[in-house]
C-alpha positions as CSV (number, residue, x, y, z in Angstrom):
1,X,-1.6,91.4,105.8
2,X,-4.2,93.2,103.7
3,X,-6.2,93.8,106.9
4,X,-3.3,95.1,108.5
5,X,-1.9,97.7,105.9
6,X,-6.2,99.0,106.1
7,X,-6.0,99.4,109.6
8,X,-2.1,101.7,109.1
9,X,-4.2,103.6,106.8
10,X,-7.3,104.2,108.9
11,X,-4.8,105.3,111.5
12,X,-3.1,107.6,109.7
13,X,-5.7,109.0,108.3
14,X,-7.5,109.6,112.0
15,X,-4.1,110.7,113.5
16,X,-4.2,113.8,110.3
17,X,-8.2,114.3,110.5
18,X,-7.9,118.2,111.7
19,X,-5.4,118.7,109.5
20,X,-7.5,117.2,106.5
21,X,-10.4,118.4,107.2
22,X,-9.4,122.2,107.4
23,X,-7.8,121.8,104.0
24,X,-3.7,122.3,105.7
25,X,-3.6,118.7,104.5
26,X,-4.6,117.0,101.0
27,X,-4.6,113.4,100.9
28,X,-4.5,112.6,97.2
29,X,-3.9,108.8,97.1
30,X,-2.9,106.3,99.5
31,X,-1.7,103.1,98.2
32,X,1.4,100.8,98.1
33,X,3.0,100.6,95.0
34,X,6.6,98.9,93.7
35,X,7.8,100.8,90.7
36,X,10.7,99.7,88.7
37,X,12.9,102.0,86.7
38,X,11.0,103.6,83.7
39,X,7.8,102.9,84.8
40,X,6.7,106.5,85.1
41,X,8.3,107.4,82.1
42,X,6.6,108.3,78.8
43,X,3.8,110.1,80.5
44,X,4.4,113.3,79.0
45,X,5.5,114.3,75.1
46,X,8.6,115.5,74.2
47,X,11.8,114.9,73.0
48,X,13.4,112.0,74.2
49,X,16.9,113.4,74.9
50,X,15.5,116.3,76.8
51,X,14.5,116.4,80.5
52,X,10.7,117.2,81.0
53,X,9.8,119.1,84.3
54,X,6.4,119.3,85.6
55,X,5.8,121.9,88.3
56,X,3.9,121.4,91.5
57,X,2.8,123.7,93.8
58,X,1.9,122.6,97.2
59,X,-0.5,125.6,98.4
């Protein structure tokens, strides 16, 4: 399984290599992750009753 998921990864990466290399794509982090509810909560300070954004700009 784990050789598998490399070899998806490799691939994708190859099939986006133009893209990555001329900076039109930015791979930050590839990986396969099971989050639960609340597990990327907390992360940032502020009240608790009050909904925190964080802007992103994808340039």
């Amino acid at each position: 399984m784990l050789l598998q998921k490399k070899k998806e990864i490799e691939t994708l990466l190859a099939n986006h290599r133009v893209e990555i290399e001329t900076g039109k794509l930015r791979v930050f982090l590839i990986d396969e992750c099971h989050l639960m509810w609340g597990d990327a909560i907390g992360y940032v300070w502020g009240k608790t009753d009050q909904e925190i954004t964080v802007p992103v700009v994808n340039e």
